[in-house]
N, C-alpha and C positions, 0 to 999 in steps of 0.2 A: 260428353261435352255437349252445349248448347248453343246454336246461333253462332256458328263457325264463322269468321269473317278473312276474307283473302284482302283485307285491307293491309298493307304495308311489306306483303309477300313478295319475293323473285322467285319466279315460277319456272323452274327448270322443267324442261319437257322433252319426255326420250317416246319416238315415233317408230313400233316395229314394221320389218317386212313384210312380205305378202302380196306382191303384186298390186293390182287393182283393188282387192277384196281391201287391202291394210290403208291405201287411199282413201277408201270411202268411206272405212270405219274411223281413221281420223279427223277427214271433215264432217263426221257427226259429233264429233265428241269437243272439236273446235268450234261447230255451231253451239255448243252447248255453254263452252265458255263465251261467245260471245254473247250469248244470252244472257248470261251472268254477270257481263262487262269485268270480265278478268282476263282478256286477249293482252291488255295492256301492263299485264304483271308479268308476261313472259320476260325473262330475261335469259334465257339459253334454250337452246332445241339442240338434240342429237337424234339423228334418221338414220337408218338404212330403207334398202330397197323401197319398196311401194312408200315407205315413208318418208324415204326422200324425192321423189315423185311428186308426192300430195303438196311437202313443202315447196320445191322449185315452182309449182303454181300459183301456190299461196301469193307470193313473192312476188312473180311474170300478171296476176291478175290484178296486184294493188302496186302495180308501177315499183315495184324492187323495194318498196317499202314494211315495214308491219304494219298488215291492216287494224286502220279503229274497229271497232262492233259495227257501225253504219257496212261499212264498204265491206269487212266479211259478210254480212249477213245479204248485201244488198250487190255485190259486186264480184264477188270472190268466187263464193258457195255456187251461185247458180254458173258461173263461168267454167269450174273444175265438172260441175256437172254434162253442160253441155258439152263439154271437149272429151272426156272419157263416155261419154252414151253418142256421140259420134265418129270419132276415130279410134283405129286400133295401132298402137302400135309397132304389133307383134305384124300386121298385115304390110304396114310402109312399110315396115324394115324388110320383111320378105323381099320385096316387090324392088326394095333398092339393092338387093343383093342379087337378084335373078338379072334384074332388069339396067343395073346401073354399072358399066363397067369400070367406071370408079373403084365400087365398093367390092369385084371379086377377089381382091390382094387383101380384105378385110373377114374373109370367109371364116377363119378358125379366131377373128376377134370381135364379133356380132355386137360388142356392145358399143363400138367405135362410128357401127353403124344404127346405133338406137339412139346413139348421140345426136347423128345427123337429123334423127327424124324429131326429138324432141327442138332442136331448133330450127327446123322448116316446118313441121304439120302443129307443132305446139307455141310457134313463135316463142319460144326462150332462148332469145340473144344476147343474154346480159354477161359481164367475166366476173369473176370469184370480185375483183377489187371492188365494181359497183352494189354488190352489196351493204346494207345498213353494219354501224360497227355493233348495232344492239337491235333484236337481240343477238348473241353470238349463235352462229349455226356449224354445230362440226356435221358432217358428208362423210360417213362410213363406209371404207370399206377394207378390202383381206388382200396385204401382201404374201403374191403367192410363195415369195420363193425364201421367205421366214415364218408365214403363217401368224405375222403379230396385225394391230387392225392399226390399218392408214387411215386418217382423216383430212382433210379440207375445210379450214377453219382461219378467220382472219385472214383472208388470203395469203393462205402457206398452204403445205401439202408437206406430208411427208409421216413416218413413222419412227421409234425411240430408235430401231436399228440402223435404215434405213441415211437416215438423219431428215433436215426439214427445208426447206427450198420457198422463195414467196415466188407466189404466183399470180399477181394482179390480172394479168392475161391471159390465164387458163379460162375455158370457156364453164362456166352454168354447167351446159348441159352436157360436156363429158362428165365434171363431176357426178352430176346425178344419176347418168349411165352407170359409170364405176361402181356407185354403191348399189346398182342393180343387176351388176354383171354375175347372173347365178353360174355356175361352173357346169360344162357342159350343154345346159339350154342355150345361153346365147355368149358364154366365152370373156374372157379378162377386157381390157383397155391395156397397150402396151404404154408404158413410160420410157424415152429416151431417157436415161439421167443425166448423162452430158449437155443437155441441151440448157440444164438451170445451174444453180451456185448452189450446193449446199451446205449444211453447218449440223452442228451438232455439239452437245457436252460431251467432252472427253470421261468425265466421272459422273453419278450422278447428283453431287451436290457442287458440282460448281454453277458459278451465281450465273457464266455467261458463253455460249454456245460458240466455237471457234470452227472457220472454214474446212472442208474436209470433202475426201473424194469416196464416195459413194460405193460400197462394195458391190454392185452392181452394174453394169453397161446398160442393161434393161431392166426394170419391173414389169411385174403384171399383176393389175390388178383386177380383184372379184368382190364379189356383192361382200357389200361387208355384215350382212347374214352370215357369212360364214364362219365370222368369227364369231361377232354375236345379235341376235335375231331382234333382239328387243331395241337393241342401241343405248343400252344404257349406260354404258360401261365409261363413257367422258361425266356421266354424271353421277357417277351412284358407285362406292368403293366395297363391291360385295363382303371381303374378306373383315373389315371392319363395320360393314353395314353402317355406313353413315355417308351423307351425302358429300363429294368431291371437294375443296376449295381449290381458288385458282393456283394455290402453289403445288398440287399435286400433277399440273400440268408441264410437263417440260418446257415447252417451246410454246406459250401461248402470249399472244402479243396484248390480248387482252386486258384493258383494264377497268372491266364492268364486273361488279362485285359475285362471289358466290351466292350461287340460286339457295336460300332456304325452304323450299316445299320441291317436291318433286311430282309430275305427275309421268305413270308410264302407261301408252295405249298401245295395247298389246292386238294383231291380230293375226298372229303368226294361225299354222294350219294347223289344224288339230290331228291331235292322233287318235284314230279312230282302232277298233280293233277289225284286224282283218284276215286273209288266208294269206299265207307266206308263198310268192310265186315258187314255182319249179327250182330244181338245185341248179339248171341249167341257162336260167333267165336271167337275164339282166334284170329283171325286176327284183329278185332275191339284194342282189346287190345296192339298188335304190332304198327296197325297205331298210336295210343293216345304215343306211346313211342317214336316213329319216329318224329312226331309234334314235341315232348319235347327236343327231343337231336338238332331238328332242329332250335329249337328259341334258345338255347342254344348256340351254333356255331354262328347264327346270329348275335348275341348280339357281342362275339365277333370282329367278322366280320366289323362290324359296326365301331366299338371302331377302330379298326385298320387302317382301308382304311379310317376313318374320320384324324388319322394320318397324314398319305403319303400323304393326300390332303392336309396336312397346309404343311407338311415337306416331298416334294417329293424327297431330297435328303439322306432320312433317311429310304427308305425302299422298296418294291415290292412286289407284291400279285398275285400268279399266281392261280387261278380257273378254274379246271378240266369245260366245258362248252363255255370255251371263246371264241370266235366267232371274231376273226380278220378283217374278211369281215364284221361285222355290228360296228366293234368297229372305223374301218381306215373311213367308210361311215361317220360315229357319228360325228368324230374327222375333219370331211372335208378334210382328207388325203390322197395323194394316195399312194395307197401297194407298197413298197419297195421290198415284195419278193411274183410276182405273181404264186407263186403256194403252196397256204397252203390247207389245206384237206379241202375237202368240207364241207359245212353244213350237210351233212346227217352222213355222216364221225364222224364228232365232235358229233353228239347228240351220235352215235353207242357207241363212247369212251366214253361219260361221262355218259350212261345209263348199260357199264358193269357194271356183277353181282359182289357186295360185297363178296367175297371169296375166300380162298385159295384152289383152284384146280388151275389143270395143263392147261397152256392157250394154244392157239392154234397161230402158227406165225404170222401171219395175224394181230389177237387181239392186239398181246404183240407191235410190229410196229404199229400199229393206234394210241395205246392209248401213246406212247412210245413218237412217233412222233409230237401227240398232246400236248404232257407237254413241248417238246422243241419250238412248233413254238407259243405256250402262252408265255413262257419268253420270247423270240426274238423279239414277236410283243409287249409284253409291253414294252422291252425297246426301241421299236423303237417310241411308241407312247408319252412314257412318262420323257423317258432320254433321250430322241434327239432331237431337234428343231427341 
């Protein structure tokens, strides 16, 4: 194809985890569409962990609205930069758990207090209702105690089990806790369910969801990585490889049309090959988990980019890793923009640590850099003649 044009596009965008590393590989790759002036075709975002992060800033730095191209490029960008290359999160939250007698009854739910720090050291005060109705943003993440993926979208909550509850008043920033709440590192967010109304279809094709009492007294919820890494799953129907529409949705109050282009920024951790700890380590048991979330993702992966391959006009895949210089060789093309990061460059960014500490300038520009010049060079590889 020639002179690809995202003119009259709905740009659905599914944003993976990753800590910090998947934050700042997003905001390259969102500088890149603003450079493009195509921020304003989004019309859906699904995030987990770091990339629901990246987005609740997006959000808190352009006043709870979708930024134009000016104000990301000129407002947003430089704001998410300066907040993650000077605060850590992982460090406030410490320091409110040690030091905040509040938060020692929150010990085994760490992520209740990453909440508090995203809205005191990140100023994000906003509740799910003051959110824009478009684009739609579903907030992923993993009910532990069915294992299916909770979202936060239109101001509701809830899962197909679970049922779905509106929540105008839930805060921002537990949401975006929730779907960074890894298992283990920093622990669920509990949900009272008594405390909302909720509803559900009795079957699943009736037209209209009726009041019902929650099989649960409590939820917990986790990073919604854990079900799936990428986020794409409100937008992209693996099993028939084709993009969602909104009646595949149960419960979606939505009535802003289905996204036709998809794009997915990928910067989950890579699996590198390594020695397998001792039979006696915990770290044996980490790796064996690592494998699992890894075929997991894959699977998807798979299903997706087998997509774009029949229908390269319906989607793009950017992965944290990308190698321009082996991909333009591949393609018998030559580099349109000779100066992308080097190879050792790209492995540094896609071998940062999974977590939210405070990153160093340097870091946050490498890996920042590397999410912009993977969308640029895929579209110059694969939207350009």
């Amino acid at each position: 194809m020639s002179d690809f044009q995202f003119n009259n596009l709905k740009i659905g965008l599914a944003l993976s985890g990753g800590g910090f590393r998947a934050s700042v590989f997003h905001a390259g790759v969102l500088k890149w569409m603003a450079e493009r002036d195509i921020l304003n075709r989004v019309s859906h975002i699904s995030s987990v962990s770091g990339g629901s992060l990246f987005t609740g800033l997006v959000f808190k730095y352009s006043d709870y609205t979708w930024p134009t191209k000016k104000v990301y490029l000129e407002k947003v960008y430089p704001g998410i930069r300066y907040l993650l290359t000077t605060t850590s999160l992982q460090k406030e939250s410490l320091k409110k758990l040690f030091f905040d007698h509040s938060c020692w009854r929150l010990a085994l739910r760490r992520a209740q207090i990453i909440s508090k720090c995203i809205e005191s050291f990140w100023g994000v005060k906003a509740k799910l209702g003051e959110l824009p109705k478009e684009p739609v943003w579903s907030i992923n993440g993993t009910t532990a105690e069915n294992g299916k993926r909770f979202r936060f979208k239109d101001a509701t909550m809830g899962d197909y089990r679970v049922g779905y509850a509106d929540v105008p008043n839930f805060k921002l920033s537990t949401a975006m806790a929730v779907s960074a709440a890894f298992p283990g590192g920093i622990g669920p967010v509990r949900v009272d369910t008594s405390n909302f109304k909720w509803r559900n279809r009795k079957n699943w094709d009736d037209e209209k969801a009726a009041p019902i009492d929650p099989p649960f007294n409590r939820i917990h919820l986790y990073d919604g990585g854990v079900y799936d890494n990428l986020g794409i799953e409100s937008l992209f129907d693996i099993g028939s490889q084709e993009i969602k529409s909104m009646k595949d949705d149960r419960d979606s109050e939505s009535k802003t049309d289905q996204a036709n282009f998809l794009m997915v920024s990928d910067a989950g951790a890579i699996n590198d090959d390594q020695p397998i700890p001792g039979p006696l380590s915990l770290g044996r048991l980490v790796r064996v988990i690592e494998v699992a979330f890894d075929q997991c993702r894959s699977l998807r992966v798979r299903s997706y980019v087998n997509f774009i391959k029949q229908i390269p006009t319906k989607g793009m895949y950017f992965q944290i890793g990308f190698d321009p210089h082996r991909a333009f060789k591949k393609e018998k093309r030559d580099i349109q923009k000779p100066e992308w990061l080097t190879k050792d460059a790209i492995l540094e960014a896609s071998r940062y640590s999974t977590s939210i500490k405070q990153m160093e300038s340097e870091d946050f520009d490498k890996i920042a850099r590397h999410g912009y010049e993977t969308a640029l060079a895929n579209e110059n590889l694969y939207l350009k003649s």
